[in-house]
C-alpha positions in Angstrom: -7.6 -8.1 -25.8 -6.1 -5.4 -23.5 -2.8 -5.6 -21.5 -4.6 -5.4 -18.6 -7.1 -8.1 -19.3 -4.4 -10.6 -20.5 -2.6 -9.9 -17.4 -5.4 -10.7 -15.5 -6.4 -13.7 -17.2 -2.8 -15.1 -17.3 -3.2 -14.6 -13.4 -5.9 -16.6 -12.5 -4.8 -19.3 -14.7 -1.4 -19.4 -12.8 -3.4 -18.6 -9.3 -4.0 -22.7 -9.5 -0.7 -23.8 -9.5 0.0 -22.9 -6.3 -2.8 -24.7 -4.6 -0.6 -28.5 -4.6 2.6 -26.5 -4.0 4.0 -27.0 -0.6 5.1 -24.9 2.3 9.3 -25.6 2.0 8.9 -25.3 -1.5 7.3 -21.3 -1.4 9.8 -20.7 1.3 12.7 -21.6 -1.1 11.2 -19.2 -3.8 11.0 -16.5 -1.4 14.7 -16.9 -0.2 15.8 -17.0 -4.0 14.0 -13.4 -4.3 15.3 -12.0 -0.9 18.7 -12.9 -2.3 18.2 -11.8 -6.2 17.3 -8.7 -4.5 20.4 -7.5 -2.7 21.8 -9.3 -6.1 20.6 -6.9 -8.1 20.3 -4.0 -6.1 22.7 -1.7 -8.1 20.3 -2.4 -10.9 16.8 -1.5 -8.6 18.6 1.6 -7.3 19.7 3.1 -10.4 16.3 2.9 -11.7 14.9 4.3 -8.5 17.0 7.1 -9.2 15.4 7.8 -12.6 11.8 8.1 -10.8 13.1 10.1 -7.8 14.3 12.6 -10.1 11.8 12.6 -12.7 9.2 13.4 -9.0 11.3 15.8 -7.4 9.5 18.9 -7.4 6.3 17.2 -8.4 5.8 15.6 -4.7 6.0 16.7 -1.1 9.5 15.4 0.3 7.6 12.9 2.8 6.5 11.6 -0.5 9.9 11.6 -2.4 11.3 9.9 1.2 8.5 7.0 0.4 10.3 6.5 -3.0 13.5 6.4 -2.6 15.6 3.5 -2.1 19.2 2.4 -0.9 21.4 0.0 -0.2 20.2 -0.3 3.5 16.6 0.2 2.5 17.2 -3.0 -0.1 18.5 -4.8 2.8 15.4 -4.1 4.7 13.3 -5.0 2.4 15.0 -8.0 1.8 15.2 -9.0 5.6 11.5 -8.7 5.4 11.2 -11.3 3.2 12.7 -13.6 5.5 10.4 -13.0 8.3 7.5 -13.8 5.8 9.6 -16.7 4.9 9.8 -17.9 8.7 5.8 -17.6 9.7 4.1 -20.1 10.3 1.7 -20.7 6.6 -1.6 -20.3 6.8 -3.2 -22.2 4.0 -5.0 -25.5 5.1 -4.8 -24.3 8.4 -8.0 -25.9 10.3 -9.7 -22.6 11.9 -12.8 -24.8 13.3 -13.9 -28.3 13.1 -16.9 -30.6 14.9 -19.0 -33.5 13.9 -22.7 -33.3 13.6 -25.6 -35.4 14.8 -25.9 -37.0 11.3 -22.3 -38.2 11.6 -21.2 -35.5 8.9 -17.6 -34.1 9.7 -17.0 -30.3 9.6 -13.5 -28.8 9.1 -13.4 -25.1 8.1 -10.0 -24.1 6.8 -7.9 -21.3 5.4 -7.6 -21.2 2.3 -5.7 -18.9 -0.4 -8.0 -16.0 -2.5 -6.7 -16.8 -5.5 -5.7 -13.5 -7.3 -5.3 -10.7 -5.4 -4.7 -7.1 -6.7 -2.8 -4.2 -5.3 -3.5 -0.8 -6.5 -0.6 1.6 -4.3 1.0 4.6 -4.7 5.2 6.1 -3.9 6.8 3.4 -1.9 8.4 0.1 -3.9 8.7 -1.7 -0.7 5.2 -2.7 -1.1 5.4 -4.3 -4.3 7.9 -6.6 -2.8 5.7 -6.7 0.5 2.3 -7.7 -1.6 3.9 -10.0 -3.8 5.9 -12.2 -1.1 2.7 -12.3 0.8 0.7 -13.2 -1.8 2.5 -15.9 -2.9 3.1 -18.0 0.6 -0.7 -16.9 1.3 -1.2 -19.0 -2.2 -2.6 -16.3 -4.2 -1.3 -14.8 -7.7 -0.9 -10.6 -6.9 -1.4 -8.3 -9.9 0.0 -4.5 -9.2 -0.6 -1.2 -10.1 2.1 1.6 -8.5 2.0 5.0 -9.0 3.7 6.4 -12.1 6.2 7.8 -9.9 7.8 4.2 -9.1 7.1 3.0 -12.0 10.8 2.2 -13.5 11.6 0.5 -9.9 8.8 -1.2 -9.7 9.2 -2.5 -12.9 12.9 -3.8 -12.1 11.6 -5.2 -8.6 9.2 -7.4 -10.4 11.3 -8.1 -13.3 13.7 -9.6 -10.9 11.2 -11.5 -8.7 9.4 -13.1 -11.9 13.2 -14.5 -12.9 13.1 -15.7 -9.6 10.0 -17.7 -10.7 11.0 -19.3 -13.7 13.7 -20.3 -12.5 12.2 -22.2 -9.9 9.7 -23.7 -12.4 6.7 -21.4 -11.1 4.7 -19.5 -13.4 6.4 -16.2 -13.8 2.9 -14.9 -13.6 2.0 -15.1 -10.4 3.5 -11.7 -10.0 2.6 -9.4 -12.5 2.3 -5.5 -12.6 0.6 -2.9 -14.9 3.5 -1.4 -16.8 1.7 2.1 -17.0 0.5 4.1 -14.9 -3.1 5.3 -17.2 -6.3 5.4 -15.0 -7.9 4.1 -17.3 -5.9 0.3 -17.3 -6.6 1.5 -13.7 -10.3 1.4 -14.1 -10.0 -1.7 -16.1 -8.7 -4.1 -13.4 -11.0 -2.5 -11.1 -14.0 -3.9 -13.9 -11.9 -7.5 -14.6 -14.2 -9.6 -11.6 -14.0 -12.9 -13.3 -10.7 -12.8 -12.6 -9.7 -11.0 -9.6 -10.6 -12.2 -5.7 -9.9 -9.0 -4.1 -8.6 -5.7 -5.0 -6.3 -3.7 -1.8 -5.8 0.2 -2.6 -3.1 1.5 -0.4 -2.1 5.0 -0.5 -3.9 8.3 0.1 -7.6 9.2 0.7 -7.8 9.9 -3.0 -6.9 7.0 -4.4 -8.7 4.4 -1.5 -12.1 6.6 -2.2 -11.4 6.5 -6.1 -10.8 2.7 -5.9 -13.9 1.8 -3.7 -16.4 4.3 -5.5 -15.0 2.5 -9.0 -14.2 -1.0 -8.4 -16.4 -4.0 -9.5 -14.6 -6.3 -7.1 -14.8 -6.8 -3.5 -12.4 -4.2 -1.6 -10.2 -4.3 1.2 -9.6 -0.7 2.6 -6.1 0.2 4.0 -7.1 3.5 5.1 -5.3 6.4 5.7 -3.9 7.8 9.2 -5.7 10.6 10.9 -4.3 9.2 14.2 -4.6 10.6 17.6 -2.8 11.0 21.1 -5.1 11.9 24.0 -3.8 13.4 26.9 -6.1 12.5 30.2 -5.8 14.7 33.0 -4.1 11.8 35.5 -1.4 9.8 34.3 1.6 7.8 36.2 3.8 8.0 33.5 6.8 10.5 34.2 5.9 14.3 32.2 9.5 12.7 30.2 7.8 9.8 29.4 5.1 11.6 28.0 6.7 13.9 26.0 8.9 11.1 24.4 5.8 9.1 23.6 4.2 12.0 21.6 7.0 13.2 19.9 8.0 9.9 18.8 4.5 9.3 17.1 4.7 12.6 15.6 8.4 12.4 14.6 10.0 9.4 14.1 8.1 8.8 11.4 5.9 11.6 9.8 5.2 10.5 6.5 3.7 6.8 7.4 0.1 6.5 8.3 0.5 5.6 11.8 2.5 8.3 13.0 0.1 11.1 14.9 -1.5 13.8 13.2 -3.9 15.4 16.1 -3.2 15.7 20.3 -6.2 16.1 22.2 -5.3 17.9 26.1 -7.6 17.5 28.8 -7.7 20.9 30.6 -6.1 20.4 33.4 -3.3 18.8 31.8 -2.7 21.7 29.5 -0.8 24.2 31.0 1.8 21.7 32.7 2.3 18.7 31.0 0.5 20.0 28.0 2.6 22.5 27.3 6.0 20.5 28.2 4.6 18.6 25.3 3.9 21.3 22.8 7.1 22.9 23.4 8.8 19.7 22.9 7.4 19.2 19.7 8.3 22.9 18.3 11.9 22.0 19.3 11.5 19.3 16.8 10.2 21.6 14.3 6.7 20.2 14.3 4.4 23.2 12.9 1.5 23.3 15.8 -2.2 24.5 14.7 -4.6 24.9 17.9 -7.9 25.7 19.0 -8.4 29.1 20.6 -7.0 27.6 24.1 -3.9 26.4 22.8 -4.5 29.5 20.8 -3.7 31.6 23.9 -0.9 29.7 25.2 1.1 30.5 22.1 0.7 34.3 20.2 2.2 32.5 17.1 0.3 29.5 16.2 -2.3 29.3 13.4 -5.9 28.2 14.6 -6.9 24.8 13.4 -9.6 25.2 10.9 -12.1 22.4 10.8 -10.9 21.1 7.8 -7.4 20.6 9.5 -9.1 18.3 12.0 -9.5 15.7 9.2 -6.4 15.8 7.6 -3.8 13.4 7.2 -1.0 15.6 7.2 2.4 13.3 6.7 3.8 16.1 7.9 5.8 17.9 10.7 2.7 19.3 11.2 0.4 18.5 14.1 -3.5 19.8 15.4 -3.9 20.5 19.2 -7.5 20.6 20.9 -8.3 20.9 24.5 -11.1 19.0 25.9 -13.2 18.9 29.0 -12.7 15.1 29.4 -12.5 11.7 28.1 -15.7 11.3 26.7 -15.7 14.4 24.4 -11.8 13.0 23.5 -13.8 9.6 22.2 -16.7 11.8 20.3 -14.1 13.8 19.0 -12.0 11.2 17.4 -14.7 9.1 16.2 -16.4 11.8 14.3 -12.4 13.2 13.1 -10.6 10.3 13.0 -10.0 7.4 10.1 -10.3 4.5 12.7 -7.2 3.5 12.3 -5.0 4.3 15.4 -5.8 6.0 18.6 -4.0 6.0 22.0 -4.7 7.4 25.3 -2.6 8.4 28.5 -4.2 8.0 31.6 -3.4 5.8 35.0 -7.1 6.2 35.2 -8.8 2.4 34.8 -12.3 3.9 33.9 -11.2 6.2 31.3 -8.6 3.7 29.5 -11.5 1.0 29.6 -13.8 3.6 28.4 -11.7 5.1 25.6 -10.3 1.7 24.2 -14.5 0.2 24.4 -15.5 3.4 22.2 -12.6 4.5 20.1 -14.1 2.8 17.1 -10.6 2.4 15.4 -8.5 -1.0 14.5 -6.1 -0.4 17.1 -6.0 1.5 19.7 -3.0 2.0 22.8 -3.3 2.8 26.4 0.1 4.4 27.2 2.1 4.0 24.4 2.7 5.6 20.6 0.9 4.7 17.8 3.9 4.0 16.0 3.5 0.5 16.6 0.6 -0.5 14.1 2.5 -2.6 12.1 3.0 -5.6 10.6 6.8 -6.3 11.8 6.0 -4.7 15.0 3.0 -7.0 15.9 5.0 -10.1 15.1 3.3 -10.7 12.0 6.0 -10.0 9.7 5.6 -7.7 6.6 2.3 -6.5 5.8 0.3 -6.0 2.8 -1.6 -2.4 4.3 -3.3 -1.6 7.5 -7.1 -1.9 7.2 -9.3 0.2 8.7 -12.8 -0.7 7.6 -14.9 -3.8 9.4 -14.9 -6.9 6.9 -13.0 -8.9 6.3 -9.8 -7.8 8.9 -9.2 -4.4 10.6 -5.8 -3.5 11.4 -2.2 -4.7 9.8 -3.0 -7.3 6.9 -0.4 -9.7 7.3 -0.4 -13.5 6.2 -3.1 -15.1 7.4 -5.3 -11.9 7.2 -4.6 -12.4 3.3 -6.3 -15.7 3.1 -9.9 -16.8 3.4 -12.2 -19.6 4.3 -13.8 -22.4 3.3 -16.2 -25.7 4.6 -15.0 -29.4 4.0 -17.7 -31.9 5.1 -16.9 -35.4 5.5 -19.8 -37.8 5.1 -20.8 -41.5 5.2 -23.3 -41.4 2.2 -25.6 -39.1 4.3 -29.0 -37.5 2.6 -30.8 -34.8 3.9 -34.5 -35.5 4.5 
């Protein structure tokens, strides 16, 4: 039998154990981890340090930003736990519930997937994101990070499955690949008997890779080919503006909500629009345009159609002017990754208009898109942002990890 396979099969058998275990008792297992983390934290950063300089070079420095870890980071991630650790748990949560004309009861409840695997890439905060989810949710996680975390992640989980036994749980409930081969990849992507639901969170590579392969049902997180539309009336003040777009584009460039592409009405462009541009080359964003930004600007590169589509996680950013809001909406949904899409406009039409038709999992009148998040939705910490229809679009947080099921309640009923 394979690593891969045993680890599998060692999941689902632990997967059970947590279906009698109660809410104050996961909570105290969580706490345990959030502490063993900032514990241990010498020991997680000094073999972060091996992986960020075994990638240097090899990655773009968003990338290298993703991987590394400090002190403060550690203390992030462990505060993150804590919110998880407050939230309200979802399992036996009754989601509907009526009686029927027979006298048969009907309660529909959440309910826990069972094993849950998380195939990632660069940042180690997820693997303590998936697995503390995962566990209150009620399911066993199995994960697969990118070779270029793999001695933290590897120490993360090493710590977290202590954690476990020493709390009398089955250390594996959280388990992780310890290589980083496709082909254990492709593997657990085959192993359906075992696994519930596979997550791929990382690039447009590996989400396409994982749902053209997989055997088991997927839940896209999708990448970030967000975008800011600028509508030719607007009550916010030009400052406001200018702050909200550079903030999406900068504050954050290498996470997937941060924008990637500004669509400018025309009549907005050479005021506003070009307060904004100008604010973002301060910042040192590199700007590619279409041939009427084009002419604004002698020393811009013109946006090729291929740029339109690309996630950049960059200081990089595509600018297209358009006639209105409709041709904004066309433009984003054939362009875009439905993931997050804003428009600013004090124009009730257009922002009912753009947020009926943007077909995305969020999407913002007036505000950045730097907001699609877990944390910042009041959900806690998230397991990846999904941005396909079934079973959850948008930030995956606790309850979006669990699913359903039918109890019926009878009387010694038959059905005629």
């Amino acid at each position: 039998m394979s690593i891969v396979h045993e680890i599998a099969e060692k999941a689902k058998k632990a997967s059970y154990f947590l279906s009698g275990i109660k809410t104050g008792v996961k909570n105290q297992v969580l706490k345990n981890i959030s502490i063993a983390l900032i514990e241990n934290s010498h020991e997680i950063i000094n073999a972060n340090k091996k992986d960020c300089a075994a990638a240097k070079g090899n990655i773009s420095e968003s990338l290298l930003d993703r991987l590394t870890l400090n002190t403060e980071r550690i203390k992030s991630i462990s505060g993150s736990i804590l919110e998880v650790v407050s939230l309200n748990d979802p399992v036996g949560e009754v989601i509907f519930g009526y009686d029927l004309p027979n006298g048969l009861t009907l309660k529909n409840i959440r309910v826990p997937f069972g094993v849950i695997g998380m195939i990632f890439e660069a940042r180690p905060n997820v693997t303590v994101d998936s697995a503390v989810l995962c566990l209150k949710a009620g399911s066993a996680v199995i994960l697969r990070g990118s070779s270029s975390a793999l001695n933290t992640n590897l120490k993360i989980v090493e710590i977290m499955r202590k954690c476990l036994k020493d709390s009398d749980f089955p250390e594996d409930l959280i388990q992780l690949i310890p290589t980083a081969s496709r082909e254990d990849a492709l593997e657990l992507m085959s192993l359906r008997q075992y696994i519930d639901v596979l997550i791929p969170r990382g690039g447009k590579g590996l989400i396409e890779s994982v749902v053209r392969n997989s055997k088991i049902p997927v839940i896209e997180t999708g990448i970030g080919n967000c975008h800011i539309y600028i509508d030719s009336k607007f009550s916010l003040s030009e400052k406001q503006v200018i702050d909200i777009v550079v903030n999406a584009k900068t504050q954050r460039p290498s996470v997937c909500n941060a924008a990637e592409k500004l669509l400018i009405h025309r009549a907005a462009l050479e005021s506003t629009g070009k307060a904004v541009i100008d604010a973002l080359r301060k910042e040192n964003v590199k700007i590619k345009g279409c041939p009427s930004v084009m002419k604004l600007y002698s020393d811009i590169e013109e946006a090729t159609e291929e740029d339109w589509y690309e996630e950049y996680l960059d200081l990089k950013m595509a600018v297209k002017v358009v006639e209105n809001t409709k041709e904004a909406v066309e433009h984003i949904n054939k362009y875009g990754s439905m993931h997050s899409d804003s428009i600013i406009t004090s124009d009730y039409e257009n922002a009912m208009y753009f947020t009926s038709n943007v077909d995305s999992s969020t999407v913002y009148v007036n505000a950045s898109t730097r907001f699609t998040d877990g944390g910042q939705f009041g959900m806690g910490a998230e397991i990846g942002i999904s941005t396909q229809k079934l079973h959850f679009r948008g930030p995956m947080g606790l309850r979006q990890i669990t699913t359903n099921k039918f109890i019926v309640y009878g009387s010694g009923q038959i059905r005629e």
